[in-house]
N, CA and C atoms as a LAMMPS dump frame, in Angstrom:
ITEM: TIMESTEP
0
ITEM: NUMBER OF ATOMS
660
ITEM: BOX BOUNDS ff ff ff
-5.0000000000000000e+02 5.0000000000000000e+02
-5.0000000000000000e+02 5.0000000000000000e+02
-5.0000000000000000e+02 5.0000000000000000e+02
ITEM: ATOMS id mol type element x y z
1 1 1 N -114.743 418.963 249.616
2 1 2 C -115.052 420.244 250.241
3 1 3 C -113.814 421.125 250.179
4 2 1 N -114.027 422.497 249.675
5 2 2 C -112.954 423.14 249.989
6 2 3 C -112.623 424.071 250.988
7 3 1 N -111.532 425.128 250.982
8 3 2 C -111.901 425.758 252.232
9 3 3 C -110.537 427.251 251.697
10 4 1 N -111.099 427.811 251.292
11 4 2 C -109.954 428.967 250.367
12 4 3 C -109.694 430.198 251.522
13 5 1 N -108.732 430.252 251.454
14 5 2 C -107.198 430.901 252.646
15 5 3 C -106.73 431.465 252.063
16 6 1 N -106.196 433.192 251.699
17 6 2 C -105.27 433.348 251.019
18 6 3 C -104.817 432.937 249.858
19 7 1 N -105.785 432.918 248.694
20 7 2 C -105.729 432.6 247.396
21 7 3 C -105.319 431.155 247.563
22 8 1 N -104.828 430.251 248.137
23 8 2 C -104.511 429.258 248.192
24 8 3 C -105.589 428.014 247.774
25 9 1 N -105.487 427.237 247.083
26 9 2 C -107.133 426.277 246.748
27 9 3 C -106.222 424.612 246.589
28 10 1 N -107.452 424.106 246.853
29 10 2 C -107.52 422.404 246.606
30 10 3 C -107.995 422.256 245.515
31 11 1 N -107.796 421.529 244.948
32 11 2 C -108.143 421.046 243.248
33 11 3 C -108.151 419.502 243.326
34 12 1 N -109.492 418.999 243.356
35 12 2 C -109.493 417.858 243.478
36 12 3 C -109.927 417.251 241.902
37 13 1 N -109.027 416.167 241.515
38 13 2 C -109.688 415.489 240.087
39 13 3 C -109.411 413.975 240.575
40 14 1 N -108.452 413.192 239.973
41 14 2 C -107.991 411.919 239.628
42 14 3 C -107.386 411.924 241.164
43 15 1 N -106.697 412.64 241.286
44 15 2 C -105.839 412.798 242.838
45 15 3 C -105.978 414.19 243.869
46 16 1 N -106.141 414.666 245.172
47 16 2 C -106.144 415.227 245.767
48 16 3 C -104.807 416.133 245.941
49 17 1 N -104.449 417.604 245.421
50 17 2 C -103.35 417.758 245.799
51 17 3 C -103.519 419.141 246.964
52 18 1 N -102.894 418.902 247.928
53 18 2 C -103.402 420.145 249.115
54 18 3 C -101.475 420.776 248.589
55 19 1 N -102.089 422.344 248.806
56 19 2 C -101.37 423.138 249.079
57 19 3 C -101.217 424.278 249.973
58 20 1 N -100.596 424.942 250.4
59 20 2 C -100.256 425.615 251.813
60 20 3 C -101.571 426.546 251.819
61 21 1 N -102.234 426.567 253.378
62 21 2 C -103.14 427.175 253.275
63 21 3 C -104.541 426.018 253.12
64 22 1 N -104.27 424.975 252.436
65 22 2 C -105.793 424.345 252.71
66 22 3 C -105.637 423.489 253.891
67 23 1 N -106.68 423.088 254.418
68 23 2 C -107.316 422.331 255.819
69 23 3 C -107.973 421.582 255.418
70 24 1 N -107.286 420.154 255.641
71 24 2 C -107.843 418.738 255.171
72 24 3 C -109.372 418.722 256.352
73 25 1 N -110.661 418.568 255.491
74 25 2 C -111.742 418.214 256.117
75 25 3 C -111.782 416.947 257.404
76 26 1 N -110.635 415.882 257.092
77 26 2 C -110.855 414.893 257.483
78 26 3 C -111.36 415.173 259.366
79 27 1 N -110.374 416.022 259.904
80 27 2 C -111.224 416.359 261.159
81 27 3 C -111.222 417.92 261.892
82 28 1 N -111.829 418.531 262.289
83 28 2 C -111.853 420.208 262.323
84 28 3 C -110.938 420.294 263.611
85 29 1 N -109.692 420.912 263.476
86 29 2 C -108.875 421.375 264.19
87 29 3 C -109.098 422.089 265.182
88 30 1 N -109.784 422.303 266.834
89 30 2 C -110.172 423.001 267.722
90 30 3 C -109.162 422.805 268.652
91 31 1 N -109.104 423.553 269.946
92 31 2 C -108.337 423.92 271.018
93 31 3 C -109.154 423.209 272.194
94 32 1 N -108.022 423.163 273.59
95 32 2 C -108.644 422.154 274.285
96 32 3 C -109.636 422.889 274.935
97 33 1 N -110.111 423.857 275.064
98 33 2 C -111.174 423.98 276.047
99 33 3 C -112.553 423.521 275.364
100 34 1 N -112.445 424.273 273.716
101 34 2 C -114.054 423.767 272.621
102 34 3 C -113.818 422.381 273.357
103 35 1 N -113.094 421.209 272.98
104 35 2 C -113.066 420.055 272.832
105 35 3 C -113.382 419.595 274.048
106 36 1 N -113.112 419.915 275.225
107 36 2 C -113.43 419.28 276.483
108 36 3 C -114.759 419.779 276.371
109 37 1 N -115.545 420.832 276.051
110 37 2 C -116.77 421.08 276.434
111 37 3 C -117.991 420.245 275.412
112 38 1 N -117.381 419.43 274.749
113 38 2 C -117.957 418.677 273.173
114 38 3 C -118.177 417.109 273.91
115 39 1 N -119.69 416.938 273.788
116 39 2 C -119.779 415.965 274.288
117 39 3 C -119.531 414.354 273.532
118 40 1 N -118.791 413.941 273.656
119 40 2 C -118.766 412.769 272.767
120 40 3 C -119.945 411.976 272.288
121 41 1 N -120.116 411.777 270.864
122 41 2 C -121.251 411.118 270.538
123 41 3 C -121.033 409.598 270.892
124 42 1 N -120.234 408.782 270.682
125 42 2 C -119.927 407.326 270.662
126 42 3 C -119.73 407.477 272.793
127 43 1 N -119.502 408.495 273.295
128 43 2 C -119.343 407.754 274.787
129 43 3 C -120.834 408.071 275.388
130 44 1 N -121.799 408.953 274.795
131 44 2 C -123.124 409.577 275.235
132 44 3 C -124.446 408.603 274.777
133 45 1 N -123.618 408.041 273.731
134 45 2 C -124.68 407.063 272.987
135 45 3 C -124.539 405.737 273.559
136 46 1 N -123.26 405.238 273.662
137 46 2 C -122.781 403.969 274.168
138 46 3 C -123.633 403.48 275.551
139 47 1 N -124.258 402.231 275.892
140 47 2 C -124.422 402.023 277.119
141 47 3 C -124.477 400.925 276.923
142 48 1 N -123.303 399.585 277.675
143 48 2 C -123.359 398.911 277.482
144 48 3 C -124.53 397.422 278.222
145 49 1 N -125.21 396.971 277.742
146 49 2 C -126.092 396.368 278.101
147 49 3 C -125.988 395.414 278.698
148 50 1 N -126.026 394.366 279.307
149 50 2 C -126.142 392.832 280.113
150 50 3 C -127.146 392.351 279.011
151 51 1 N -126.259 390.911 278.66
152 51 2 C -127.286 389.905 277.823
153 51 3 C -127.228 388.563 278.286
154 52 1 N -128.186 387.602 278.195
155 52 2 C -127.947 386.542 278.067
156 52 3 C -126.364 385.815 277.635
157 53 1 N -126.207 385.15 278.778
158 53 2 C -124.267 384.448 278.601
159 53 3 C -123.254 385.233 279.139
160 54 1 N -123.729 386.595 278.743
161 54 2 C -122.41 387.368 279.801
162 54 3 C -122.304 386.937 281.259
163 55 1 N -120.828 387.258 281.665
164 55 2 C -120.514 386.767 283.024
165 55 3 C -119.95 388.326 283.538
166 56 1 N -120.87 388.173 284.768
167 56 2 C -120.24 389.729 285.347
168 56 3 C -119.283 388.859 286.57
169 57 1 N -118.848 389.997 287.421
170 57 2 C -117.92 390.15 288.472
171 57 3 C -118.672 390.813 289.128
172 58 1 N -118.577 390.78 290.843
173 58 2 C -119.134 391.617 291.529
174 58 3 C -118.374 391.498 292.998
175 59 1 N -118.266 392.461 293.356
176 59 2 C -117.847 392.409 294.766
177 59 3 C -118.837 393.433 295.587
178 60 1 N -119.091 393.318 297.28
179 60 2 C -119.782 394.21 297.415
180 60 3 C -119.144 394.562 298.848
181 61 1 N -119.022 395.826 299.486
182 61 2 C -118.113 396.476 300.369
183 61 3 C -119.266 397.141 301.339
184 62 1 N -119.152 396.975 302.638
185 62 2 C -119.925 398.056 303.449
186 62 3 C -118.869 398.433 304.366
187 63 1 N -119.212 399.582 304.61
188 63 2 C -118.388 400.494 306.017
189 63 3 C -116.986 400.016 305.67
190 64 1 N -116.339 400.197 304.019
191 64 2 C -115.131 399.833 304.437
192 64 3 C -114.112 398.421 304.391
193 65 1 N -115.196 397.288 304.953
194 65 2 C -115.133 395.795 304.785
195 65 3 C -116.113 395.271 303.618
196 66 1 N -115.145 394.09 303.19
197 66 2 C -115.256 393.533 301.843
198 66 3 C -116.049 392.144 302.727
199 67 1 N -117.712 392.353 302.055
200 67 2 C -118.721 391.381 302.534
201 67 3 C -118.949 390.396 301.615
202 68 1 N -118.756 390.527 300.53
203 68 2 C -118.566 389.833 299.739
204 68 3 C -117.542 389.793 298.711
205 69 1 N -116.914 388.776 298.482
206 69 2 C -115.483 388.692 297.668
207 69 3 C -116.194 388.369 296.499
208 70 1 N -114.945 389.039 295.711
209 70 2 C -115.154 388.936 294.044
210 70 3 C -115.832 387.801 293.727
211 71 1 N -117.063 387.452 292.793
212 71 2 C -117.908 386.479 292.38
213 71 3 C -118.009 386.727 291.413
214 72 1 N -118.302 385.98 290.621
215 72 2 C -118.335 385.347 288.788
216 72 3 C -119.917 384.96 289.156
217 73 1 N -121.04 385.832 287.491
218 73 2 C -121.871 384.816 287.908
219 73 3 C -122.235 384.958 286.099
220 74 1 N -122.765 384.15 285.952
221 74 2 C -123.449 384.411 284.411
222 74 3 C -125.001 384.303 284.462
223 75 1 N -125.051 385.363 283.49
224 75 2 C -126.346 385.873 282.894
225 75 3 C -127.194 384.771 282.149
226 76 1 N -128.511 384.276 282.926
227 76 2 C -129.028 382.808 281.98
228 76 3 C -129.88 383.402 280.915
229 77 1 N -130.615 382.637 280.185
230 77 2 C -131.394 382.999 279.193
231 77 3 C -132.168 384.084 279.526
232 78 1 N -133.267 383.961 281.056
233 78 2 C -134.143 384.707 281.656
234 78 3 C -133.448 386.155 281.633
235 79 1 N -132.149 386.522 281.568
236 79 2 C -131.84 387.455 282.253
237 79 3 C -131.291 387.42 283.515
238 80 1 N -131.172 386.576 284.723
239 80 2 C -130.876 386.665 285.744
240 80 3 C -129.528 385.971 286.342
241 81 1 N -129.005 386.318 287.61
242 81 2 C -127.706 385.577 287.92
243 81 3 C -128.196 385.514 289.543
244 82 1 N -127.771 384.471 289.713
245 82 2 C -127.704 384.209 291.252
246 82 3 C -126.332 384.622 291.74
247 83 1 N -126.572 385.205 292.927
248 83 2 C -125.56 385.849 293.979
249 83 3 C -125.602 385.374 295.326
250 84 1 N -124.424 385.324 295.655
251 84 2 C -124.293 385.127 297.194
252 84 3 C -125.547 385.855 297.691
253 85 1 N -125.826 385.256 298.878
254 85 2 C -126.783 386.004 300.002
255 85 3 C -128.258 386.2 299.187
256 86 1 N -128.246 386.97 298.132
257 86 2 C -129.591 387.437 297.468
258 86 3 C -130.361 386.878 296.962
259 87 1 N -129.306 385.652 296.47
260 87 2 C -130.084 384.436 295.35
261 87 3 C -130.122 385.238 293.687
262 88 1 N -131.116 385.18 293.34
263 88 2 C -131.519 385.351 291.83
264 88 3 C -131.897 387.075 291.886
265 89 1 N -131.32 387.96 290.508
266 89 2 C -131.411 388.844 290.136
267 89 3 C -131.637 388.99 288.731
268 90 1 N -132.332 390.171 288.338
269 90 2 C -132.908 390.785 287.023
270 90 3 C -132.058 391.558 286.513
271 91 1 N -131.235 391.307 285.729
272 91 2 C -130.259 392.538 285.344
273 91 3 C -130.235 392.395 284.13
274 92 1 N -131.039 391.311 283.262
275 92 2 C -130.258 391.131 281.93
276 92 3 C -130.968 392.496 281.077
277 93 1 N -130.819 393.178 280.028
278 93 2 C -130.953 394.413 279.102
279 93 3 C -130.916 395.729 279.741
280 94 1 N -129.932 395.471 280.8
281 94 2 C -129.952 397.15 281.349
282 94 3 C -128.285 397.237 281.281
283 95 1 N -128.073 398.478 281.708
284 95 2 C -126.641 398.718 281.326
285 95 3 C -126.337 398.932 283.192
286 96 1 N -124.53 398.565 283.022
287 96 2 C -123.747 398.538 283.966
288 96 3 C -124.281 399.251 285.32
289 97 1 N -124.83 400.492 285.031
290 97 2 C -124.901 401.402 286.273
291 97 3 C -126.332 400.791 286.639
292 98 1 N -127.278 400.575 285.411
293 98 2 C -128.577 400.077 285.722
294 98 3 C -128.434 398.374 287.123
295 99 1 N -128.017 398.272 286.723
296 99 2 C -127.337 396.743 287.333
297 99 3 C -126.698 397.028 288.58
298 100 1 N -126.159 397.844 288.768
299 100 2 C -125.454 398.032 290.177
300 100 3 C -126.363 398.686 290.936
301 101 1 N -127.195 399.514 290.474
302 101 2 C -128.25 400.223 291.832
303 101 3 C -129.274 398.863 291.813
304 102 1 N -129.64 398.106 290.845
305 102 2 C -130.448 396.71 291.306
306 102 3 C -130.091 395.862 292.24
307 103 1 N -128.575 395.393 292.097
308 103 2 C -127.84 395.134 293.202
309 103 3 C -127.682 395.159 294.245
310 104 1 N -127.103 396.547 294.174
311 104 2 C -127.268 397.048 295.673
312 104 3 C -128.577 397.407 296.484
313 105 1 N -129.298 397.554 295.669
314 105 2 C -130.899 397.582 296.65
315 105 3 C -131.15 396.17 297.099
316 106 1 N -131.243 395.167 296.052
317 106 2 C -131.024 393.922 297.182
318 106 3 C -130.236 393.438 298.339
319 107 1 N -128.994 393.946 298.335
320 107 2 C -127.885 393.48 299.157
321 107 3 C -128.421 394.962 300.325
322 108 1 N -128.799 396.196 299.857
323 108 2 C -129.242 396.65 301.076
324 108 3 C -130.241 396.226 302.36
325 109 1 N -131.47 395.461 301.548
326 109 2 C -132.207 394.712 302.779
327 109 3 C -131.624 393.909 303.453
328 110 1 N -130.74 393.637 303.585
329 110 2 C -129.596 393.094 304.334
330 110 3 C -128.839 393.615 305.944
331 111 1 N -128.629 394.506 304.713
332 111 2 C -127.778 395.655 305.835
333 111 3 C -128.125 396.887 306.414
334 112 1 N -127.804 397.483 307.657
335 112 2 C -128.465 398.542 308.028
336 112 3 C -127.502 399.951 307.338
337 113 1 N -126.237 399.974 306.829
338 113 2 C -125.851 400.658 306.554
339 113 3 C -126.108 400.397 304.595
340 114 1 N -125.657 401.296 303.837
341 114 2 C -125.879 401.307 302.114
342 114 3 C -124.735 400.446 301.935
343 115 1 N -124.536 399.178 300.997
344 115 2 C -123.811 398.787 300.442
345 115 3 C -122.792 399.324 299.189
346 116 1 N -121.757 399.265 299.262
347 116 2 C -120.925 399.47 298.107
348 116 3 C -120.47 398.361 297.132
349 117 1 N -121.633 398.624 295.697
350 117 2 C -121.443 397.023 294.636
351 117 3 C -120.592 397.806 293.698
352 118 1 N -119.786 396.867 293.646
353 118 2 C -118.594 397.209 292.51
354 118 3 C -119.03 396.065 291.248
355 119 1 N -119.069 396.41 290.127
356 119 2 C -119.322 395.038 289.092
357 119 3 C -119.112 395.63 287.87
358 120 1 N -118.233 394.473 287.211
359 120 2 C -117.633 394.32 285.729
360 120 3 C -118.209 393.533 285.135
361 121 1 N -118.316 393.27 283.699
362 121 2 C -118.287 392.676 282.731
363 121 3 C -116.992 391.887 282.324
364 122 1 N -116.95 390.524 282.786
365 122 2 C -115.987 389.903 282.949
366 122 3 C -115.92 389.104 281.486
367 123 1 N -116.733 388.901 280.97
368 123 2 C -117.233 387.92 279.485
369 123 3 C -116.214 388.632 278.789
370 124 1 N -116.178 389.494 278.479
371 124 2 C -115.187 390.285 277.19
372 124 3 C -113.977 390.503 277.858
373 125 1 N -113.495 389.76 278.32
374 125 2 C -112.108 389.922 278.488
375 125 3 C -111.792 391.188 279.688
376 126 1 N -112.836 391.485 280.272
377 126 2 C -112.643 392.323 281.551
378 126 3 C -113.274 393.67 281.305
379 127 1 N -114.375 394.131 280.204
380 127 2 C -114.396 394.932 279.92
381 127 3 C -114.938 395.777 280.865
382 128 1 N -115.12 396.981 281.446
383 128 2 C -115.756 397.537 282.56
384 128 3 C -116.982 397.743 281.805
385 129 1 N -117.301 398.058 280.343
386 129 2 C -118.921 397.905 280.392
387 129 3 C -118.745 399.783 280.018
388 130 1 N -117.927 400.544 280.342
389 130 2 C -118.271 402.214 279.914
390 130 3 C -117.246 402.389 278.417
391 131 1 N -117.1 401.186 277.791
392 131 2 C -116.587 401.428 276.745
393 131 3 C -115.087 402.103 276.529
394 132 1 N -114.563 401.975 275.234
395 132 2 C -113.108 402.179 275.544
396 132 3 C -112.383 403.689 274.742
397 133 1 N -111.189 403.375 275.333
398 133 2 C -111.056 404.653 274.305
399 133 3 C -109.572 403.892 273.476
400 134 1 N -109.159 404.415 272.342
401 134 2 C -108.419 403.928 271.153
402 134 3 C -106.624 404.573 271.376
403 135 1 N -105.772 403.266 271.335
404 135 2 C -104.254 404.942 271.608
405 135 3 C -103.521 403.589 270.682
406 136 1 N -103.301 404.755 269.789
407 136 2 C -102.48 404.232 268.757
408 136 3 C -101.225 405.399 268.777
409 137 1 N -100.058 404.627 268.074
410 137 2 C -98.892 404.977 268.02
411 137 3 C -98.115 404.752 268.733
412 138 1 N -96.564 406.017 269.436
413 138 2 C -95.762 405.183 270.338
414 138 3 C -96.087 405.007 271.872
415 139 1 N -96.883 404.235 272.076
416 139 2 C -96.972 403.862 273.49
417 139 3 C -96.599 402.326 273.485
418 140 1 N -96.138 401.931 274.929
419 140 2 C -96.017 400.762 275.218
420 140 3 C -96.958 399.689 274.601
421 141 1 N -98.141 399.919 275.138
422 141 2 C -99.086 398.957 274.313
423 141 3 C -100.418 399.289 273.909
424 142 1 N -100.084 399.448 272.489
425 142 2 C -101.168 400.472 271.987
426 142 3 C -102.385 399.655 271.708
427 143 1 N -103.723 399.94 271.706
428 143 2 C -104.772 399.333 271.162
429 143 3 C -105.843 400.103 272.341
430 144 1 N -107.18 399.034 272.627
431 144 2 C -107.834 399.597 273.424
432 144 3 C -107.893 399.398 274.8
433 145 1 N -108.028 400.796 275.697
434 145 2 C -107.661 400.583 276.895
435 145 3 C -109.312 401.22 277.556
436 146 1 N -109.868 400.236 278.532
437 146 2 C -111.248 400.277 279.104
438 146 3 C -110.746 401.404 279.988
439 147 1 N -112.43 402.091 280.041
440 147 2 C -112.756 403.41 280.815
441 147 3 C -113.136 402.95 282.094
442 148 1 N -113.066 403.455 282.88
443 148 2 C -112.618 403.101 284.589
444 148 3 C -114.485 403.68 285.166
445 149 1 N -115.13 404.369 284.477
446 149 2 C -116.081 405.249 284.97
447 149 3 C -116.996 405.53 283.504
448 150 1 N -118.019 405.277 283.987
449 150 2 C -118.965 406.82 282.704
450 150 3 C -118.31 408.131 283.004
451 151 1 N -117.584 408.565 283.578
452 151 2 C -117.149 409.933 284.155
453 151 3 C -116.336 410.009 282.982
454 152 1 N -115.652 409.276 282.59
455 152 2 C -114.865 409.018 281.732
456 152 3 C -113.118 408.628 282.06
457 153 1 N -111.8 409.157 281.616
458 153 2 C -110.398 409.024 282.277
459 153 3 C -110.095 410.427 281.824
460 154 1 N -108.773 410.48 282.653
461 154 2 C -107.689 412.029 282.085
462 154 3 C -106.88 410.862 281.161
463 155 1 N -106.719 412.178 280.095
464 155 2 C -106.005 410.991 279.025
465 155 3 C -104.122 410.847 280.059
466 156 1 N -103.951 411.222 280.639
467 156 2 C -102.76 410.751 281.409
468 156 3 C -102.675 409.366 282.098
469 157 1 N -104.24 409.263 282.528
470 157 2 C -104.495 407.681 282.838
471 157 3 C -104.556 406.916 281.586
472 158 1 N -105 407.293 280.359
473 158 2 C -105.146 406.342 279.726
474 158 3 C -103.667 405.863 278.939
475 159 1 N -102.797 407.165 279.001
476 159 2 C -101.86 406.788 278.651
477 159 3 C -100.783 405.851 279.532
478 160 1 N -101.364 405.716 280.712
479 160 2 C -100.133 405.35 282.122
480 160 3 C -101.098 403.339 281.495
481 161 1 N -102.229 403.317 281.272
482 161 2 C -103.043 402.378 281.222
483 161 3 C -102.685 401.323 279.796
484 162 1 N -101.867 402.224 278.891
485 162 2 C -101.579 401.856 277.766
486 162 3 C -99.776 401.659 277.604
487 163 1 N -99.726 401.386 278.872
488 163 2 C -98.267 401.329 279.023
489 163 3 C -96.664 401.89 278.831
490 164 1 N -97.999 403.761 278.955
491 164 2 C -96.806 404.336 278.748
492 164 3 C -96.376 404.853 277.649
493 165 1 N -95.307 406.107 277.749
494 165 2 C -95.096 406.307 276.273
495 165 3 C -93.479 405.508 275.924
496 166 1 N -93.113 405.406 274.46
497 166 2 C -92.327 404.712 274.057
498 166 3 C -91.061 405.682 274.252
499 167 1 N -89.679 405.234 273.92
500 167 2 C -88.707 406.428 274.182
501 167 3 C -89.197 407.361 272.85
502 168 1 N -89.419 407.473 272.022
503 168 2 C -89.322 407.463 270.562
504 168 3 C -90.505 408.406 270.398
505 169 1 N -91.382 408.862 271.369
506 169 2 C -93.036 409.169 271.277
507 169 3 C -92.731 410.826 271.46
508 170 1 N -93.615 411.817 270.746
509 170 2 C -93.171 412.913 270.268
510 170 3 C -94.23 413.319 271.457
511 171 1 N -93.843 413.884 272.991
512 171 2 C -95.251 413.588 273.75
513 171 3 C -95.766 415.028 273.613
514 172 1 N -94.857 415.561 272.951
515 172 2 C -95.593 417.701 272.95
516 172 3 C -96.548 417.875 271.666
517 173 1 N -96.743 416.992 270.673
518 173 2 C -97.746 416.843 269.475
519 173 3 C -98.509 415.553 269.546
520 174 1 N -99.293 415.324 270.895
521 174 2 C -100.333 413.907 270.858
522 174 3 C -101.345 414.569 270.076
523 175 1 N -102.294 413.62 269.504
524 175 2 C -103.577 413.802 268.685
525 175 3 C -104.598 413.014 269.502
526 176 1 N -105.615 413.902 269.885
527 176 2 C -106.647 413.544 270.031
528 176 3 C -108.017 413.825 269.474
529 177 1 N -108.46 412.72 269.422
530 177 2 C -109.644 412.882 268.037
531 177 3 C -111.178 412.322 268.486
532 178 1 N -112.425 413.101 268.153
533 178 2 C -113.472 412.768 268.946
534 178 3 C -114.401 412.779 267.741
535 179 1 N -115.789 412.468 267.673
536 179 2 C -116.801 412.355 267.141
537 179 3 C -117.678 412.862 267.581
538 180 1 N -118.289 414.54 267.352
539 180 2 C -119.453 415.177 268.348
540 180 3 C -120.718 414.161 268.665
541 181 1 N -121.853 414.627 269.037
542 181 2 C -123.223 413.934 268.507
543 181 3 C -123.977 414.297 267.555
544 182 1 N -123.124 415.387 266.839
545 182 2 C -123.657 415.853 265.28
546 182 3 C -122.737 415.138 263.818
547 183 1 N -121.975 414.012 264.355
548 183 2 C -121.275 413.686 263.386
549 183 3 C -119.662 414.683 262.88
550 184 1 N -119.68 415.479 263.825
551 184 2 C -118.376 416.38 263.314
552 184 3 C -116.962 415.715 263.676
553 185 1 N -116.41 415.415 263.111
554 185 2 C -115.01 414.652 263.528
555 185 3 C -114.166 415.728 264.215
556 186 1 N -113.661 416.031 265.559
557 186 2 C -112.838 417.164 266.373
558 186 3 C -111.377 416.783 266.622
559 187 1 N -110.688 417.384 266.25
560 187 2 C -109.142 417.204 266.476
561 187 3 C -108.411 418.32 267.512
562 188 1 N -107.818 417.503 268.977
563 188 2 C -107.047 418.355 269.001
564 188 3 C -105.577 418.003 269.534
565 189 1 N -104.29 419.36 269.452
566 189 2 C -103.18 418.853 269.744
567 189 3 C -102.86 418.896 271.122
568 190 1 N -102.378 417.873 271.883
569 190 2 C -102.081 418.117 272.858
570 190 3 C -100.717 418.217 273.272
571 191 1 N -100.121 419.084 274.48
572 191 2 C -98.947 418.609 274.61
573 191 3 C -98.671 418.149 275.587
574 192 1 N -97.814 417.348 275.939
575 192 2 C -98.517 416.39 277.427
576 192 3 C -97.507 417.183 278.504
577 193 1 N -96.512 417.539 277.598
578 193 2 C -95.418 417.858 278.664
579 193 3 C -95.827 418.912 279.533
580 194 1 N -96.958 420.079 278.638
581 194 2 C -97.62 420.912 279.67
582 194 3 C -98.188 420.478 281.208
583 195 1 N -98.709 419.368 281.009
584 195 2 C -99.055 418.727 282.327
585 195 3 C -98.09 418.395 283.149
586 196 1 N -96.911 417.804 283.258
587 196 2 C -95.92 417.231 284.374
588 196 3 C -95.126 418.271 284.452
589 197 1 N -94.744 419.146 283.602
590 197 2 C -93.485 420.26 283.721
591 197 3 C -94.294 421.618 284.117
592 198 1 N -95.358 421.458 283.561
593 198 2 C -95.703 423.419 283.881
594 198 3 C -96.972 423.271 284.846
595 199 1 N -97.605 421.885 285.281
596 199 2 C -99.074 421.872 286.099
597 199 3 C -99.819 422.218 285.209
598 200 1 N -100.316 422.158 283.521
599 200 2 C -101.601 422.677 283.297
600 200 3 C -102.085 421.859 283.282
601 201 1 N -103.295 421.499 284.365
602 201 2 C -104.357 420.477 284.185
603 201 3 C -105.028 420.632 283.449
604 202 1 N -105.054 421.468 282.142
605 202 2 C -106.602 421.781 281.636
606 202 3 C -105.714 421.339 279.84
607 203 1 N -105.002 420.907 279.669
608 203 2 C -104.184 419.978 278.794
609 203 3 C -104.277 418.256 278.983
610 204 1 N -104.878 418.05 279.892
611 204 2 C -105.107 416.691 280.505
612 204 3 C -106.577 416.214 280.559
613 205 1 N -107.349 416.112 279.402
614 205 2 C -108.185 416.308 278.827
615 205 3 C -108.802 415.128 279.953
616 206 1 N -110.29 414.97 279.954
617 206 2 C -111.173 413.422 280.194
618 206 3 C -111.347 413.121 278.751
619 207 1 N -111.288 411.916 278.747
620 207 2 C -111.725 411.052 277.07
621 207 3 C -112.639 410.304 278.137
622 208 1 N -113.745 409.798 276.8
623 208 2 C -114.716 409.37 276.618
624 208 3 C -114.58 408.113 275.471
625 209 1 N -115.831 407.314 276.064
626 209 2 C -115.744 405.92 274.827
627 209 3 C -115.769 406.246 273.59
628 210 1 N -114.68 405.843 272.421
629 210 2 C -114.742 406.439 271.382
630 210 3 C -114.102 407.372 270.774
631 211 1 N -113.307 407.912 271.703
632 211 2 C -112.127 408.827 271.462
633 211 3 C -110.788 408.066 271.108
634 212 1 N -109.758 408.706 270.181
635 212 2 C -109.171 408.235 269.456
636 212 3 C -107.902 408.897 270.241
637 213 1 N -106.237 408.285 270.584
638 213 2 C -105.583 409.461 270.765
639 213 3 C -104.269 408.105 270.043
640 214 1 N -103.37 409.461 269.394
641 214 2 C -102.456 408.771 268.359
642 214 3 C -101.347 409.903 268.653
643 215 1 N -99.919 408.805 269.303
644 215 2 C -98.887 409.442 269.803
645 215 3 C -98.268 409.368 269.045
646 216 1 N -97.976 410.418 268.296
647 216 2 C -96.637 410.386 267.159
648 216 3 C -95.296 410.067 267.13
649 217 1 N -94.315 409.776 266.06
650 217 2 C -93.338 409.399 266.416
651 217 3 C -92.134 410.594 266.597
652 218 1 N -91.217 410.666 267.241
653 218 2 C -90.015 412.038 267.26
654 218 3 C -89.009 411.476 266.468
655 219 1 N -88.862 412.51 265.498
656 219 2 C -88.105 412.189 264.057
657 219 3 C -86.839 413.366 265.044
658 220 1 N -85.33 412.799 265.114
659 220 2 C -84.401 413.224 266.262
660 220 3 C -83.649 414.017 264.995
């Protein structure tokens, strides 16, 4: 695909050569407000399901006090897990949030006040089940770091979650990279320092499952 600027052109044959003025297709360069308002296709589509063998976590809280402590239970063939107090539940092919209002409606005939069920997906290594988002480059420990919410994170959490940036990490040119639900690949630059030095919260994007963010390195 080309994209002609000021007499400037791509000439693609044997090899790709870009010259000043062309805009590599690979992802469309937008500003943070388009991009926050772009709903992610991979976090809108994503819902992660309960299957047979998974082992959730659950804790459940009323008024404050913890009524039930963290429990491990696994998912049998049927679909179901036994729980403290409730006995046997239906949760297997529904997703995380589906599972917690099932939950908690049981553990409510219980109680006269609404219960608060907290529950993970403990089988995959702790996954919360809203899918992850991707941070490559210089951070402490780059790879994938789980989403706390369907709400999604501020990428400041995900970066505090990913251990941080490295000394070496260029934090005024981060890349963040999304996938619409039309297939459009969205790029944008962030600079982080806007957030801690000047207060712009609106540089402190929410990511979604599926979002990509890649901290560059500072060439001194």
């Amino acid at each position: 695909m080309f994209r002609w600027n000021n007499a400037s052109f791509c000439c693609i044959g044997l090899s790709t050569i870009l010259f000043a003025g062309c805009v590599s297709q690979d992802a469309e360069l937008t500003d943070a407000e388009y991009f926050s308002s772009t709903e992610s296709g991979a976090g809108v589509m994503r819902v992660a399901e309960i299957s047979a063998g998974d082992t959730i976590e659950i804790s459940v809280e009323l008024d404050g006090s913890i009524e039930v402590s963290p429990h491990q239970a696994v998912v049998n063939h049927l679909g179901f897990v036994t729980l403290p107090l409730v006995g046997d539940v239906h949760i297997g092919g529904v997703g995380i949030d589906v599972a917690r209002s099932v939950i908690a409606k049981r553990y409510g005939a219980y109680y006269v006040s609404d219960p608060v069920v907290m529950i993970t997906l403990a089988g995959d290594g702790g996954s919360s089940g809203w899918g992850q988002v991707s941070v490559l480059g210089r951070v402490g420990n780059p790879g994938p770091v789980d989403l706390a919410s369907g709400d999604g994170m501020r990428l400041s959490a995900v970066i505090q979650d990913a251990g941080g940036f490295a000394p070496s990490a260029n934090t005024s040119k981060i890349q963040v990279t999304r996938m619409d639900q039309r297939g459009r690949k969205l790029r944008v630059i962030v600079d982080f320092d806007e957030i801690g030095e000047s207060g712009n919260a609106d540089e402190d994007l929410i990511l979604y499952a599926g979002d990509i963010v890649n901290v560059p390195e500072r060439y001194w």
